[in-house]
C-alpha positions as CSV (number, residue, x, y, z in Angstrom):
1,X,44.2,-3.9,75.0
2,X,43.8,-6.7,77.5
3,X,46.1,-9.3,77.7
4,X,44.1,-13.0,78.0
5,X,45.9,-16.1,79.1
6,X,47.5,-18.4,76.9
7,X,46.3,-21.9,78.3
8,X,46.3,-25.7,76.9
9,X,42.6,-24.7,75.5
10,X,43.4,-21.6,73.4
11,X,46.5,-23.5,72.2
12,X,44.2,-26.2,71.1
13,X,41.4,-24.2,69.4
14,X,44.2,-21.9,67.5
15,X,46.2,-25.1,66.2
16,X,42.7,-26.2,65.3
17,X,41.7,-23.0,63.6
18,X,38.7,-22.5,65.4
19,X,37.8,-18.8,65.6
20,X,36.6,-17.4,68.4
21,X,36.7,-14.7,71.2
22,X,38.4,-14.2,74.3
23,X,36.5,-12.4,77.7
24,X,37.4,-11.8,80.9
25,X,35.1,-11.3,84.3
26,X,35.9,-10.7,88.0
27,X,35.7,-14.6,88.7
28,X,33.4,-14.9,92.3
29,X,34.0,-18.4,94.0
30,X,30.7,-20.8,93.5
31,X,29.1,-18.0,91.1
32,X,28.9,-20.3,88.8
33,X,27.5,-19.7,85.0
34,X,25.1,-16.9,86.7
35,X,28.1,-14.7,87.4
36,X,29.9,-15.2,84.6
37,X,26.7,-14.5,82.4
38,X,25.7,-11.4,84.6
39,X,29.5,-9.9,84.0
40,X,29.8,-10.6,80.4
41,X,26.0,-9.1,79.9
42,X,24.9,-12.5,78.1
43,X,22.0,-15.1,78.7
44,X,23.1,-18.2,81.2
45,X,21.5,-20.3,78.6
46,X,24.7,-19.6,76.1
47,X,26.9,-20.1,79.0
48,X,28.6,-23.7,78.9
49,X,29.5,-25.2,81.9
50,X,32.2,-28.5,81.6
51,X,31.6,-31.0,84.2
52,X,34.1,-33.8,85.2
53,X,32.2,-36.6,86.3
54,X,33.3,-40.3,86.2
55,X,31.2,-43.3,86.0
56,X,31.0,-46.3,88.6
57,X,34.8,-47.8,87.5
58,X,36.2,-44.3,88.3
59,X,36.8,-43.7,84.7
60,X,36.3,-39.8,83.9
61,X,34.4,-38.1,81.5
62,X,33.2,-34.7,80.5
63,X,29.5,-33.6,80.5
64,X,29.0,-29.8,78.7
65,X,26.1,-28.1,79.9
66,X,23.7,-24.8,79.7
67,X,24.6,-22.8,82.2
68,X,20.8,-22.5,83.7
69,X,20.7,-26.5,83.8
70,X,21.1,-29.1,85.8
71,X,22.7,-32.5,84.6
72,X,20.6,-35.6,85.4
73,X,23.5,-38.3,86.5
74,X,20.9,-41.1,86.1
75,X,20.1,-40.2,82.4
76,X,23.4,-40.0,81.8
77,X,24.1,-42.9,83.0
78,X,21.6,-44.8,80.7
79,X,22.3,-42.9,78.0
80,X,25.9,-43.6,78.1
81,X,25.3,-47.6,79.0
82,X,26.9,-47.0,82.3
83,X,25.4,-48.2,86.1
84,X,26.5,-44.8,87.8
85,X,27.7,-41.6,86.9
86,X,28.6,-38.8,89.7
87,X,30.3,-35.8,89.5
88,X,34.0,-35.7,90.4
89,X,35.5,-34.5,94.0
90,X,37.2,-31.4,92.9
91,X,40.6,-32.8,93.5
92,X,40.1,-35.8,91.4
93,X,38.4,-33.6,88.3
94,X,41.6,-31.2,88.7
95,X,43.9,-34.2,88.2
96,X,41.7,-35.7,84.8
97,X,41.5,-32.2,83.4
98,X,44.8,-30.5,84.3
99,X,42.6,-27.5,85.3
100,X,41.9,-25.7,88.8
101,X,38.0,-26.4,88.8
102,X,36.0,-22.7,88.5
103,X,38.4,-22.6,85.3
104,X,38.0,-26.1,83.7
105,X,38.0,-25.9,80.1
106,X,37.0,-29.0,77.9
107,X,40.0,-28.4,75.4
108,X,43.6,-29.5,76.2
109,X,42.6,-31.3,78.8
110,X,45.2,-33.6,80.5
111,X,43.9,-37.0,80.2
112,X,41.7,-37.9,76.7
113,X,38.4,-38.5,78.1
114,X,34.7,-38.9,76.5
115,X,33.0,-35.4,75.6
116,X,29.0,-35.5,76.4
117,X,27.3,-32.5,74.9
118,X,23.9,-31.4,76.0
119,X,21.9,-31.9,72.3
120,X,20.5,-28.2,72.2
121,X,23.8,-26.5,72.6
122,X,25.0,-26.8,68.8
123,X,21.4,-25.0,68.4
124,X,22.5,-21.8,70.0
125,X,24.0,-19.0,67.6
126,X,27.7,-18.8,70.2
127,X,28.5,-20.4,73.7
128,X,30.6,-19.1,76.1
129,X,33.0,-21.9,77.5
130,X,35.4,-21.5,79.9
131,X,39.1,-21.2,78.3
132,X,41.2,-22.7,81.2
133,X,41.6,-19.7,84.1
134,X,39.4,-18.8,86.4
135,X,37.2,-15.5,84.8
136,X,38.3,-16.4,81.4
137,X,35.4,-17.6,78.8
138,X,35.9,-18.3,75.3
139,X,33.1,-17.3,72.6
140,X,32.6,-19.3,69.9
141,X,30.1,-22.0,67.4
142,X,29.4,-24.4,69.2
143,X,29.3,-26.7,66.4
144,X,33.1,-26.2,66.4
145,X,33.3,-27.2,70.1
146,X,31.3,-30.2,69.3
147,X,33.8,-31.2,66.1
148,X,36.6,-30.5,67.9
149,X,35.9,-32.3,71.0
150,X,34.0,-35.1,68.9
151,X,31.4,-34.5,71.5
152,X,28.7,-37.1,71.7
153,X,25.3,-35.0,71.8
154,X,22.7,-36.4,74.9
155,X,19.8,-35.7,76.2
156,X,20.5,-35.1,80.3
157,X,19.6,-31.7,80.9
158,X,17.0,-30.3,83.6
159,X,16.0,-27.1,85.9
160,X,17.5,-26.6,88.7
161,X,16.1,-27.5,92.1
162,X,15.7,-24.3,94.1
């Protein structure tokens, strides 16, 4: 039987009693969601990426997105009442989170910070999430990752730009 980490995230989710499912994948640096998807034989779509991005006062904040999308930082930003919202250097989003980015999970994070969920993810049957190590997702509802996280639900996503 393989032996998954215990991290700050699965601590969470079992003091919560959320269920869900543990999976691990050869972890490729800058795969990204398309990797993890391709190795756990599931669509990118249910794969969640968690962003660390912090608005123009430097104050952090987590954005959870499709794996095939894009965030739009200027949407955010209006939808959140902000000027400016940007993505985190990777240093920074390691010290908010408490997690090596490529394995940032959105539960247990270090620092409490605001969740932002992309509104059709509680529409998908399970999302994969990352559980807090590089190659290690976590399947579960995401309507339990959205009550858990009290994730406010926005509308930012779009396609990528080849």
């Amino acid at each position: 039987m393989p032996r998954f980490p215990s991290t700050p995230a699965t601590r969470l989710l079992k003091a919560s009693n959320v269920e869900f499912s543990e999976h691990s994948y050869r972890y490729e640096d800058r795969g990204g969601t398309s990797v993890s998807a391709r190795e756990l034989g599931v669509d990118e779509h249910s794969v969640v990426k968690t962003l660390i991005m912090e608005d123009e006062n430097g104050r952090p904040l987590i954005v959870l997105m499709h794996g095939d999308l894009e965030v739009s930082t200027k949407e955010l930003a209006r939808q959140t009442g902000c000027k400016a919202i940007s993505p985190c250097k990777p240093d920074t989003a390691d010290k908010h989170s408490g997690y090596q980015v490529g394995g940032t999970s959105p539960f247990g994070v270090r620092k409490a910070m605001p969740v932002y969920m992309e509104q059709t993810i509680p529409d998908l049957p399970k999302i994969y999430i990352n559980g807090g190590s590089k190659g290690f997702l976590i399947g579960m509802n995401p309507k339990d990752a959205q009550r858990v996280l009290s994730a406010v639900l926005v509308q930012v996503g779009c396609s990528r730009h080849k």
